[in-house]
Backbone bond lengths (Angstrom), bond angles and torsions (degrees), N, CA, C in turn:
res aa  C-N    CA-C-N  psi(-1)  N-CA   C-N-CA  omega(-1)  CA-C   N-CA-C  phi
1 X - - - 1.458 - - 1.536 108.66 -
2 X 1.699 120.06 120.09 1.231 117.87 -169.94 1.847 101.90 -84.48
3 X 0.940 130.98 159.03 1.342 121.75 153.36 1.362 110.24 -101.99
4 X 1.534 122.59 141.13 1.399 137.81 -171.13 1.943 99.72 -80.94
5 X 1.223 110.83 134.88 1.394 100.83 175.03 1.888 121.59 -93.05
6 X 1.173 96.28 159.00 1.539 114.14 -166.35 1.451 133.37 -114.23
7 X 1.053 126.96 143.86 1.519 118.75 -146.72 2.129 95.85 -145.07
8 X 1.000 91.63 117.31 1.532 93.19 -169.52 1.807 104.42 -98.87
9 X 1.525 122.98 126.63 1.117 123.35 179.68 1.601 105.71 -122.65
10 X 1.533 92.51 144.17 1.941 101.22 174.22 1.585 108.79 -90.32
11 X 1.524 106.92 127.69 1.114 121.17 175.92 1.873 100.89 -104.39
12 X 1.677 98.21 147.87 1.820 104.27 -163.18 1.849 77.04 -132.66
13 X 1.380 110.20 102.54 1.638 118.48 171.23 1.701 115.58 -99.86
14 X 1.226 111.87 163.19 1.565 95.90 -168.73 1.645 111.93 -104.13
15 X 1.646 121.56 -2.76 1.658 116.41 161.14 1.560 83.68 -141.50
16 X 1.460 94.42 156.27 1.306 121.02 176.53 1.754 117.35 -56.07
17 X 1.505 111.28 -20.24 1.738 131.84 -147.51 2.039 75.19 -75.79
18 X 0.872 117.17 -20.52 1.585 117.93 -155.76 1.586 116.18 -102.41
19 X 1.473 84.27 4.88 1.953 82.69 160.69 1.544 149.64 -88.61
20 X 1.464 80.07 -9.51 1.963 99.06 169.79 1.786 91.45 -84.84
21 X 1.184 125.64 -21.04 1.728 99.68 178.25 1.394 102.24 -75.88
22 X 1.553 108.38 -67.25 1.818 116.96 177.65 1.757 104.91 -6.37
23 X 1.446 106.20 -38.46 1.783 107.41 -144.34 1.603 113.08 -84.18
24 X 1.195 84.10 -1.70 1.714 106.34 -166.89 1.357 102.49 -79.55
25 X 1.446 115.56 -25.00 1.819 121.49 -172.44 1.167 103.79 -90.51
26 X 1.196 139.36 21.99 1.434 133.70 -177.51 1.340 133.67 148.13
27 X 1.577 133.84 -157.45 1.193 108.67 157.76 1.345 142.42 -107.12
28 X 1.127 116.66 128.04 1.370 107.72 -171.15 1.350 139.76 -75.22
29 X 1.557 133.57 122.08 1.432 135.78 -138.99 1.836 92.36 -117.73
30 X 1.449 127.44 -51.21 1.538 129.24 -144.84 1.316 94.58 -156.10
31 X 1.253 117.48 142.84 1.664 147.94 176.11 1.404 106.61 -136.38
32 X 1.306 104.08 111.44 1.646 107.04 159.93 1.398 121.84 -104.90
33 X 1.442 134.37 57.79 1.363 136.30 -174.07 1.418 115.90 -35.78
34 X 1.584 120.77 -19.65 1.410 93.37 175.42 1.592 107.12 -115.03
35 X 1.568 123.97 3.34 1.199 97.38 163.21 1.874 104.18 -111.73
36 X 1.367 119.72 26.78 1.156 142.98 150.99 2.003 103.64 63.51
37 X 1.597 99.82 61.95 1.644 99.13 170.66 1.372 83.30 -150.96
38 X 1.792 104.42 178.27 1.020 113.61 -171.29 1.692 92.25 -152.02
39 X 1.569 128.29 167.13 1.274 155.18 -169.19 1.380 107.85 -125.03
40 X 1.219 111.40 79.59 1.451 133.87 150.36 1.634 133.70 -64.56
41 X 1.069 124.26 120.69 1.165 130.61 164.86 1.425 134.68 -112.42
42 X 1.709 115.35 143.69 1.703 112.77 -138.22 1.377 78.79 -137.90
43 X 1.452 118.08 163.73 1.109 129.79 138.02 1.822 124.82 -81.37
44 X 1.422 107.95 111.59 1.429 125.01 -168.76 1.952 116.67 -45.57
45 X 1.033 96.85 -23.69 1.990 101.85 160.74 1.914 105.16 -61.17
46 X 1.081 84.99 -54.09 1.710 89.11 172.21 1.483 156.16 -68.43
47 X 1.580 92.52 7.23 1.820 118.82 -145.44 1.494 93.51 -76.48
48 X 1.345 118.56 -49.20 1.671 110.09 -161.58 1.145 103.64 -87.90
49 X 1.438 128.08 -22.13 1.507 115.35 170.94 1.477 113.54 -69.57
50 X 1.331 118.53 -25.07 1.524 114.78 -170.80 1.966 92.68 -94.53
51 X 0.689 121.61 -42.69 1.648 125.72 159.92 1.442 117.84 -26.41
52 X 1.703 101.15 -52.38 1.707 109.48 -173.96 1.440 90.84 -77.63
53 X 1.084 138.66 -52.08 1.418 148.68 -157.59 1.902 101.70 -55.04
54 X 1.236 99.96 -72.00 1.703 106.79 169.40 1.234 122.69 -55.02
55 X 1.213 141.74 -25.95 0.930 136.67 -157.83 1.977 106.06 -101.88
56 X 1.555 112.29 -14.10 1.228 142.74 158.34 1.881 116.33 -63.47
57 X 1.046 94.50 -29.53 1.463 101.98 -175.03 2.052 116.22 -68.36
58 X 0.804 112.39 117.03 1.521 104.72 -179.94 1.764 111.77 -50.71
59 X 1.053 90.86 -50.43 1.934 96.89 -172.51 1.439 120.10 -56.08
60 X 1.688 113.38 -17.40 1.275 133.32 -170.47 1.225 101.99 -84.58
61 X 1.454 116.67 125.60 1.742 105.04 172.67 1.151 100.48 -103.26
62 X 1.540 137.86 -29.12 1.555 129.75 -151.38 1.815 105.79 -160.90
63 X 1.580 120.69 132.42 1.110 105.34 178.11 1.677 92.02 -136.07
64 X 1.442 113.11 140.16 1.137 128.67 -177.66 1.053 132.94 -126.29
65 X 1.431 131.65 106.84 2.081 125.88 -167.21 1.897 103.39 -60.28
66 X 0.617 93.80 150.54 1.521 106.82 170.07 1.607 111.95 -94.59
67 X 1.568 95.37 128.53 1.462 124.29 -159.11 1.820 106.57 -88.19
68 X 1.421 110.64 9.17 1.651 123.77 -174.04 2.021 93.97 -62.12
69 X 1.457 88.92 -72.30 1.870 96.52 -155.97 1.669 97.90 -38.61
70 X 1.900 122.04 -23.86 1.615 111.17 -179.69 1.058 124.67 -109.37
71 X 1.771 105.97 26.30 1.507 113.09 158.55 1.564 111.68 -99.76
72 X 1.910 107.04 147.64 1.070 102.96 -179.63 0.969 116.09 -88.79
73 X 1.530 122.28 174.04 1.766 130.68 -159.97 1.432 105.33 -157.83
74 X 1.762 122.37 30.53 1.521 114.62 139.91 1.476 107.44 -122.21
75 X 1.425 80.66 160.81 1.322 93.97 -169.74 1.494 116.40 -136.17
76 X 1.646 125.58 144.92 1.196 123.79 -163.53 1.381 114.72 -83.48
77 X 1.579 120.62 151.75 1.926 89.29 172.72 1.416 85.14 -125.30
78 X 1.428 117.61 83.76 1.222 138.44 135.95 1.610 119.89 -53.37
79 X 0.870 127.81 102.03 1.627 129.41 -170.09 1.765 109.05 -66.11
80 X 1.235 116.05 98.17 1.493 128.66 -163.00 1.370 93.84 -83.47
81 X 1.442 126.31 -60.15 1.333 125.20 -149.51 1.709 109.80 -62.09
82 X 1.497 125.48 -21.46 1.594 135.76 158.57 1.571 105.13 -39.42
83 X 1.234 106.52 -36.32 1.747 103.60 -168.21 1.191 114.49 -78.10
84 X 1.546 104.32 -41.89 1.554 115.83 -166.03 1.855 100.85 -60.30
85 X 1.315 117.35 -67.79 1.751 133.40 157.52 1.228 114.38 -24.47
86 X 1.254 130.19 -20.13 1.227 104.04 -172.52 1.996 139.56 -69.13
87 X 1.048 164.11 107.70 0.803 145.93 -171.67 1.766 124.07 -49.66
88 X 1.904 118.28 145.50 1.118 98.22 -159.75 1.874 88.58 -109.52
């Protein structure tokens, strides 16, 4: 069984009354009621159709992909703290 991969985008709506619709496009991870977006997650075959779809919506002010999958995640273990100590 493959799993399909997933791509989580922030939606910026303009009243809170509009988050049971938002919820309908996917799954829902985060609600910020007072700075009024939410953290949606899509399956990535689906992104620009649900993209065109939201971005159609009046209540929607702003939709944004999430910048995670193009951050990197190795890391060196270069021993830093030797540098900081050192005497000059």
């Amino acid at each position: 069984m493959m799993l399909e991969a997933r791509i989580g985008i922030y939606i910026y709506f303009k009243q809170n009354k509009f988050i049971r619709q938002l919820k309908r496009h996917g799954h829902l991870i985060y609600v910020n009621k007072d700075k009024k977006y939410l953290l949606l997650y899509i399956y990535e075959s689906e992104l620009s159709q649900t993209m065109k779809t939201l971005e159609q919506l009046k209540y929607v002010r702003e939709v944004i992909v999430s910048e995670y999958p193009n951050i990197r995640r190795e890391y060196s273990t270069e021993n830093y703290e030797a540098k900081d100590y050192r005497v000059i």
